[in-house]
C-alpha positions in Angstrom: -15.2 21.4 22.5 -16.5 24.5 24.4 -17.6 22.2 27.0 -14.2 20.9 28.0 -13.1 24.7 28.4 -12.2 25.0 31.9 -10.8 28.5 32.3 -9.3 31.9 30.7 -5.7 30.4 30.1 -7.2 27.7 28.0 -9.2 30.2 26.2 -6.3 32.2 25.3 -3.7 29.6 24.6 -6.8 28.5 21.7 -6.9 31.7 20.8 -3.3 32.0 20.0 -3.3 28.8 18.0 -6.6 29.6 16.3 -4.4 32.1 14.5 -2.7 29.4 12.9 -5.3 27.2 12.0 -5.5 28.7 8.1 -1.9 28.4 7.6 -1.2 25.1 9.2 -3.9 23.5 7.0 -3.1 25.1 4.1 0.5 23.6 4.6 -0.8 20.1 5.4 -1.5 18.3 1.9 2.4 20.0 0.7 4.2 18.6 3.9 2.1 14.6 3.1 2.9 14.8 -0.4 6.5 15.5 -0.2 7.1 13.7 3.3 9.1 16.9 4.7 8.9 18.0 7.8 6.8 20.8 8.9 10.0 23.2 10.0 7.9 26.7 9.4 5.2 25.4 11.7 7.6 24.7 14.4 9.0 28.5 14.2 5.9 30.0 14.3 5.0 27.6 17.4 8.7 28.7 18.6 7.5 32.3 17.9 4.2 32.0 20.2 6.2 29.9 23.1 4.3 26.8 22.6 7.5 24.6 23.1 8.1 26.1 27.0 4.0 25.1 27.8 4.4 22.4 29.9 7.4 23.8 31.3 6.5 24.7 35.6 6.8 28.6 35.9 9.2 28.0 38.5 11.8 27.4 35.5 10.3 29.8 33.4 7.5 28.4 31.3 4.2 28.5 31.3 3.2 25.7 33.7 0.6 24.1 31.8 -1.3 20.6 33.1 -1.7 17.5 31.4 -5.3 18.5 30.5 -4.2 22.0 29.3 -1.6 20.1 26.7 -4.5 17.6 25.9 -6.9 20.4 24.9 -3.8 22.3 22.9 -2.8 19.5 20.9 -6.4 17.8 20.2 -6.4 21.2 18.7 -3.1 21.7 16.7 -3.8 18.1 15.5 -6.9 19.1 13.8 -5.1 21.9 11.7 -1.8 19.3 10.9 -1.4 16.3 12.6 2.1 15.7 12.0 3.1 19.1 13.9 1.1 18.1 16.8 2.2 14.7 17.5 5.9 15.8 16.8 5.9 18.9 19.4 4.0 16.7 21.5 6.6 14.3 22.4 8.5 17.2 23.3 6.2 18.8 25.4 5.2 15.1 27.0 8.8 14.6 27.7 9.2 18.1 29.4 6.1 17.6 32.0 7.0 14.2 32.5 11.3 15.0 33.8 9.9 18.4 35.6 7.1 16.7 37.2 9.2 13.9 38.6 12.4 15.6 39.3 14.6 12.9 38.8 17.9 14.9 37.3 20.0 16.8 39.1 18.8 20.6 39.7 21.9 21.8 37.3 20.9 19.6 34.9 17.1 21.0 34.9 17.7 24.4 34.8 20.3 23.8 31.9 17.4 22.0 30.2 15.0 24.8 31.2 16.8 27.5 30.3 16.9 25.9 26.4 13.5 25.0 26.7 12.4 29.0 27.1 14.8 29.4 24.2 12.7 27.0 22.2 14.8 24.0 22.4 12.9 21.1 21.3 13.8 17.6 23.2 12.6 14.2 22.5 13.4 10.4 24.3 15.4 8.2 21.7 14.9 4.6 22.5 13.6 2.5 19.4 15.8 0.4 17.6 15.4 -1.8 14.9 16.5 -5.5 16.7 14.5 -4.5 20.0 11.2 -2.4 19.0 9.3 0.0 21.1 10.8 -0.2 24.5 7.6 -1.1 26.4 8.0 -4.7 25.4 11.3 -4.4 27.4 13.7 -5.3 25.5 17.5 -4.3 26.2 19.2 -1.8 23.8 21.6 -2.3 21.2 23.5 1.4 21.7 25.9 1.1 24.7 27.9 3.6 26.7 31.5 3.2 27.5 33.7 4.9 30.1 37.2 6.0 28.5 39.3 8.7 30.5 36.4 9.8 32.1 34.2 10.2 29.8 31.0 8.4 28.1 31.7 6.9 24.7 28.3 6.3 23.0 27.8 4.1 20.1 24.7 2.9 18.0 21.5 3.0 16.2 18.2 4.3 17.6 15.1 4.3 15.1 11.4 6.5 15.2 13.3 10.1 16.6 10.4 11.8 16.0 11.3 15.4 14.9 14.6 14.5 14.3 15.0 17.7 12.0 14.5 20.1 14.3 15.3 18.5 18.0 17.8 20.4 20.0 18.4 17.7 22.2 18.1 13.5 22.1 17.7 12.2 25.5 18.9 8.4 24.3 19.2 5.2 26.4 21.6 3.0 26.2 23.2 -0.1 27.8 25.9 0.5 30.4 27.7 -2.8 30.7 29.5 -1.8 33.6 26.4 -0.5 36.0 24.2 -3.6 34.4 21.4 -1.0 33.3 20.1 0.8 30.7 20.7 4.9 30.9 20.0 8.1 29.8 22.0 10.3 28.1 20.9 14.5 26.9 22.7 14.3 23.9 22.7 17.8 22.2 22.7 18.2 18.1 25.5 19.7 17.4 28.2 16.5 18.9 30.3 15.4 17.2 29.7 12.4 15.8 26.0 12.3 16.0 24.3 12.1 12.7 20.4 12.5 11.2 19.7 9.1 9.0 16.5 10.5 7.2 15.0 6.7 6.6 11.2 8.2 7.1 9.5 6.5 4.2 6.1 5.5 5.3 2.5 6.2 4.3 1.2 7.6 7.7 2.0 10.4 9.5 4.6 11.5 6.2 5.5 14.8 8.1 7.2 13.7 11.4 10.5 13.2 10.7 11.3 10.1 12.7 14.2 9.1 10.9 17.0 7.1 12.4 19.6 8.7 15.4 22.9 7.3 14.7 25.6 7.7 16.9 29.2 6.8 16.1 32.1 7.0 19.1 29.4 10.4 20.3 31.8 11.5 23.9 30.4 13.1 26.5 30.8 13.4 30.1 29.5 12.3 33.1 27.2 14.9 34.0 25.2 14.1 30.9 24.5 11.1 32.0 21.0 12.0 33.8 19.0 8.9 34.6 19.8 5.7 35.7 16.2 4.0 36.5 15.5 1.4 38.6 14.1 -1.4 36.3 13.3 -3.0 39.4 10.4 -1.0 41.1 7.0 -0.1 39.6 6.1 1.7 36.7 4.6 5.1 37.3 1.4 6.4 35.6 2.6 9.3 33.0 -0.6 11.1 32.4 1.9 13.1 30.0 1.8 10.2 27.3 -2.0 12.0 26.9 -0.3 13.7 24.3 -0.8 10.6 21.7 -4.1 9.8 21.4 -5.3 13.5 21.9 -2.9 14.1 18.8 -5.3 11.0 17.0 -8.5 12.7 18.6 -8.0 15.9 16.9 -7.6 14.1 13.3 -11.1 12.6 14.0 -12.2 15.9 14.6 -10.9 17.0 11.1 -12.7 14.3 9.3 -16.1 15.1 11.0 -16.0 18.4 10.1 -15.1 17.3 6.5 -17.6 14.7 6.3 -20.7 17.3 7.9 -19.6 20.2 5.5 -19.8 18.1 2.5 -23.0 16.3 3.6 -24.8 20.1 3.9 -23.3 21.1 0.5 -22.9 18.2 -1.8 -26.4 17.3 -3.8 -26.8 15.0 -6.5 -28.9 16.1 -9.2 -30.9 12.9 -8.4 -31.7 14.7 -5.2 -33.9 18.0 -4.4 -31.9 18.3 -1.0 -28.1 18.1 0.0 -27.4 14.5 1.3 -27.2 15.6 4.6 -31.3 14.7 4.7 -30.6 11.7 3.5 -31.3 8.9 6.7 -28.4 6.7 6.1 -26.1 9.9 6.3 -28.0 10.6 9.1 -27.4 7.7 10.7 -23.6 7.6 9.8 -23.0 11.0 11.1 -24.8 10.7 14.0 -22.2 7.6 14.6 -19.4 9.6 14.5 -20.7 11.9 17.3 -21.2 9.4 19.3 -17.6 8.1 19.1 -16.2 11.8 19.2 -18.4 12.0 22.6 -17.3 9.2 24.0 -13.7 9.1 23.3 -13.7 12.6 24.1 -15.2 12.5 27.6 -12.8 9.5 28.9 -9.8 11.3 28.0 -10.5 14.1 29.6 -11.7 12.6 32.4 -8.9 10.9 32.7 -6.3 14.2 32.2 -8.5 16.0 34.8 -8.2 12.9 37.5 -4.2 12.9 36.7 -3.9 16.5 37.4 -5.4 16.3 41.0 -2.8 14.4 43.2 -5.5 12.8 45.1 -6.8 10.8 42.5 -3.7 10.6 40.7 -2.8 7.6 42.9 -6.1 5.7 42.1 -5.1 5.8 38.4 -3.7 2.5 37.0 -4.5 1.0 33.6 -6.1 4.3 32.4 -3.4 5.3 30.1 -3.8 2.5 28.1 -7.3 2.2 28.0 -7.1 6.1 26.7 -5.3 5.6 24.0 -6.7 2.1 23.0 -10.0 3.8 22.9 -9.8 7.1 21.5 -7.2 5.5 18.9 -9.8 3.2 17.4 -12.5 5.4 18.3 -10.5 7.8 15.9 -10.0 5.1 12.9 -13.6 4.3 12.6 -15.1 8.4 12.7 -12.7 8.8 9.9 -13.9 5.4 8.1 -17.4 6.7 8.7 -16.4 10.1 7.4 -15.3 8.4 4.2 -18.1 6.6 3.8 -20.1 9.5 3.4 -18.0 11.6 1.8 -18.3 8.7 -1.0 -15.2 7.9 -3.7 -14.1 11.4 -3.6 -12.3 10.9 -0.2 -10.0 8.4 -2.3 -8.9 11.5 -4.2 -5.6 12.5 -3.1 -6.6 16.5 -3.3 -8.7 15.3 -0.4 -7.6 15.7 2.9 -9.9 12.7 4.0 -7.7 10.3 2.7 -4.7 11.4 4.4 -6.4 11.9 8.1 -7.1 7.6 7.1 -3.9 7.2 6.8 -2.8 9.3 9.6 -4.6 7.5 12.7 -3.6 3.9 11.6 -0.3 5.2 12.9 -2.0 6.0 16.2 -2.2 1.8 16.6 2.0 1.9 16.9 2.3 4.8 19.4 2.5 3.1 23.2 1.3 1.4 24.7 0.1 -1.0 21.7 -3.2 -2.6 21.5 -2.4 -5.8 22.7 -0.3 -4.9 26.0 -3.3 -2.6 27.4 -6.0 -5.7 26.8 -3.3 -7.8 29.1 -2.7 -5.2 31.9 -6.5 -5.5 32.3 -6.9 -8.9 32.3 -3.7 -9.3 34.5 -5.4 -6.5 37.1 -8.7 -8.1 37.3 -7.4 -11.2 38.2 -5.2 -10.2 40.7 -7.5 -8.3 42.2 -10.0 -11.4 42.7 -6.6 -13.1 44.2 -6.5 -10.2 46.8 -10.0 -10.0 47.9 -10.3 -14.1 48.4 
């Protein structure tokens, strides 16, 4: 890790979250086993100002790049994973709307000025009949003008840190503009509720229960984006936050699986296993994924975070996250495998980081849609140089 340790910011911001590490863990197996979400790691991450990170100093936070937050939540992820990929949607969404400007200047500082308050904000655009929102599908929740005002009514499903989020940013259809908007939404409307219909076996602490909202009225300055379906989809180097979330559970499992190879010895053996050459060979696996999967993501944060490469990035996202999210479910395989039957136990934490990264393979963009876009690109790019 010291190797991908740029400067003294870095190095502090670690330091700060080091201090956490022993609690966080020691809250981890408590927060899977009851499926609750983690609220006292979120105050103490409150506390230290992580929430405002990726905030630009020029609204008050701490102005933090894409490969700052991917070094930060690699991190927190190896200490709890569902913390990190819950604050990490917040702090995605945050770089992504100050980066790109696209609300009105009232609206941000609003936003802003919540955000150095420790507001927490997440997008809410799942639903049930459409799925993740990369396959393009319209919403079901739609916005109607009455007297001025925006009447909002539906279902949205996966609000990640739904507990504890200050504001929804929700999409929904607008029949009479033929497009799909955004609405801020904040917690306390009324007629905006928390379904808490998280019941899964991955991922247990997140809180991504169900957003429902029932005649919620609001007016028209919270609607704040209207995007154009029509014109090209922009890179968000801030959706790093996912697999970096998935990196640092692979990280967790490796240091499991070389602690117990130097400690644990059969009394069939004279030495720990950890001399053993198929452990060998099985750890030495996992470092070469860890390397690998570690190096293209942040590569790739680095090359989004210079606008002059920026624009040469294309299908890099997804080829990020495909990677590093199956790079991430076979270290912790390996890990298992030689940690032996114990890592079924559920007093051990190996069985839960297994768990944990098959969620990683429903995050955007899926599997499937990255292995197209490169296909598609290759071809197209033949077409253009015939």
């Amino acid at each position: 890790m010291d190797l991908f340790i740029k400067n003294e910011t870095q190095k502090k911001w670690l330091e700060v979250l080091k201090e956490k590490e022993d609690t966080f863990k020691s809250r981890s197996a408590y927060i899977d086993e009851n499926s609750i979400f983690p609220v006292e790691n979120f105050q103490e991450l409150v506390e230290i100002g992580y929430p405002s990170i990726t905030l630009p100093k020029s609204y008050g936070g701490h102005g933090l790049k894409v490969y700052d937050m991917v070094l930060l939540q690699e991190t927190l992820a190896s200490y709890d994973a569902s913390t990190a990929l819950s604050i990490g949607w917040s702090l995605g969404t945050i770089g992504d709307l100050y980066e790109n400007k696209s609300w009105t200047d009232e609206n941000l500082e609003l936003l802003a000025n919540e955000i150095v308050n420790g507001a927490i904000i997440n997008r809410s655009v799942s639903e049930a009949q459409t799925g993740s929102p990369t396959r393009g599908g319209r919403p079901g929740t739609n916005a109607i003008k009455k007297n001025g005002n925006w009447i909002i009514n539906g279902r949205k499903t996966f609000t990640t840190a739904s507990p504890v989020l200050t504001y929804f940013l929700t999409s929904a259809w607008i029949e009479e503009k033929q497009k799909v908007g955004f609405f801020l939404l904040h917690k306390d409307l009324e007629g905006l509720s928390i379904d808490e219909t998280w019941n899964v076996i991955a991922m247990r602490g997140t809180g991504s229960h169900d957003l429902v909202l029932e005649n919620v009225e609001v007016d028209e300055t919270k609607l704040v984006e209207l995007p154009d379906r029509s014109s090209a989809k922009k890179f968000n180097g801030w959706m790093l936050h996912i697999p970096a979330t998935y990196l640092g559970v692979a990280q967790a499992a490796r240091d499991y699986a070389v602690y117990f190879a130097n400690r644990h010895q059969p009394n069939s053996l004279k030495t720990p296993i950890a001399e053993l050459p198929n452990v060998q060979q099985t750890l030495g696996e996992i470092e070469l994924e860890l390397t690998r999967a570690r190096h293209l993501i942040y590569s790739v944060a680095d090359a989004y975070d210079d606008e002059s490469r920026r624009q040469h990035l294309t299908n890099e996202l997804g080829v990020v996250k495909h990677t590093v999210t199956n790079s991430a479910i076979t270290i912790v395989d390996k890990a298992m495998r030689v940690v032996g039957a114990k890592s079924l136990q559920l007093s051990n934490p190996l069985q839960r980081y297994y768990r944990d990264v098959r969620a990683g393979l429903h995050n955007p963009p899926m599997d499937d849609m990255t292995i197209k876009m490169l296909a598609v690109a290759a071809l197209e790019a033949d077409k253009n140089n015939s």
